[in-house]
N, C-alpha and C positions, 0 to 999 in steps of 0.2 A: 860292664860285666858282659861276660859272653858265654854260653850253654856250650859254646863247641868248640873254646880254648884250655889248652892244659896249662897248669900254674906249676909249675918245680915246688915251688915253697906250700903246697898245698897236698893234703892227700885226696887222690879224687877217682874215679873210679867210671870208664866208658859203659856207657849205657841205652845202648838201642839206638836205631837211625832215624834224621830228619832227611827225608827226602834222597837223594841217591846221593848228595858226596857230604853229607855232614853226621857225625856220629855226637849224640850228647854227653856232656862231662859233667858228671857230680861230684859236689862238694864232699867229702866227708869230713865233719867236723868232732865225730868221738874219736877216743881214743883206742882206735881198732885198726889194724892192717891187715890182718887175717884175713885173702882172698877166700877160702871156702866160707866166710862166717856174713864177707861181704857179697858175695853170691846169693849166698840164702835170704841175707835181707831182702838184695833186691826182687827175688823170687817171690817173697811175701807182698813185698810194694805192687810187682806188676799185676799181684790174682786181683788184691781186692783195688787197689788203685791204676788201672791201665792209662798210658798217655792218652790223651783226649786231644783233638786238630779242630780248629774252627776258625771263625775269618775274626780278621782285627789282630793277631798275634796271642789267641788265645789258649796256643799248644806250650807260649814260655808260661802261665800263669798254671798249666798242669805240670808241667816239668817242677816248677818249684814246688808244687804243695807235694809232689810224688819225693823231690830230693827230701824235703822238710820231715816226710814221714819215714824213710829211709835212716832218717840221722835219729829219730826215735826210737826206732827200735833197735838200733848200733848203742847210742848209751845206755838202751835199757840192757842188752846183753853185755857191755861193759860193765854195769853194777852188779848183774846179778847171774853172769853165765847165761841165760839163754832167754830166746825172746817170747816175746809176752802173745796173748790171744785170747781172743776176745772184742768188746763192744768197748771203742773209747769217742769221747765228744774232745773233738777238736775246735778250739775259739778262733773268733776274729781276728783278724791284722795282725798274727804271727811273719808273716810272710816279707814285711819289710825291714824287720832289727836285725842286726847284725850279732851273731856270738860274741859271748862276752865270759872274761873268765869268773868264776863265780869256786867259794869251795872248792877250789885244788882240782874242778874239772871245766870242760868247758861245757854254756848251759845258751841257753835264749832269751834274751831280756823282751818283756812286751810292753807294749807301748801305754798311754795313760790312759783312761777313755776320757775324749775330750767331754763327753756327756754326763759324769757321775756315774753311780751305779745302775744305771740305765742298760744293761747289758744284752746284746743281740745274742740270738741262739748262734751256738757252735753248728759245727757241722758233726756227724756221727759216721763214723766205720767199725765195719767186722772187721778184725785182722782173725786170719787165717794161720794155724799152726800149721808148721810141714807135713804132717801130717794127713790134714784134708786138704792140702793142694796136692800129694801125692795123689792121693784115695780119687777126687777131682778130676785128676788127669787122667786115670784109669779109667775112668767112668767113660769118657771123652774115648777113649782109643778100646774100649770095647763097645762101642754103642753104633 
């Protein structure tokens, strides 16, 4: 797998720079093409999820939970016309399954917990509507 190869058979979508010659490639796995719609998501990804660099290669482990949150709020505007905001908790060890078709769409299978119901906390984000990342940025370039 590679963050800065394009796949023909995949729809995917350039996403910000590593370093001076590598640009990263995201997956998208809902059923959307719609550059303005995939714009916006990513707009949303970067307020509240910005890429994060740190040593050990732990800029591809934000890339993915940043792609992973992206593909979220893409099916959620495929179900329901527009994306969602608000406070969601996101669980553990999403990050390794592969899509899988499910229901006539395509969704994310997770993994078992090898421990029972013994369950680690999620992690928690704001997602931001367009709205107050507009309002946000204004704030920013009059201040």
């Amino acid at each position: 797998m590679s963050f800065f190869t394009r796949d023909s058979k995949r729809i995917q979508t350039s996403w910000g720079e590593c370093g001076a010659e590598k640009t990263w490639v995201a997956n998208i796995d809902a059923n959307i093409q719609d550059e303005l719609v995939i714009e916006q998501a990513k707009q949303i990804v970067d307020h509240c999820s910005p890429q994060r660099y740190g040593p050990h290669g732990t800029h591809a482990y934000s890339f993915l939970k940043r792609e992973y949150l992206l593909n979220l709020l893409l099916f959620h505007y495929a179900d329901h016309g527009f994306f969602p905001a608000g406070y969601i908790c996101i669980t553990d060890e999403w990050l390794y399954e592969t899509p899988i078709k499910t229901t006539g769409s395509t969704w994310f299978t997770f993994k078992p917990r090898k421990k029972g119901r013994h369950y680690q906390a999620g992690w928690w984000i704001h997602i931001p509507s367009l709205d107050e990342i507009s309002q946000a940025n204004h704030e920013e370039v009059c201040s």
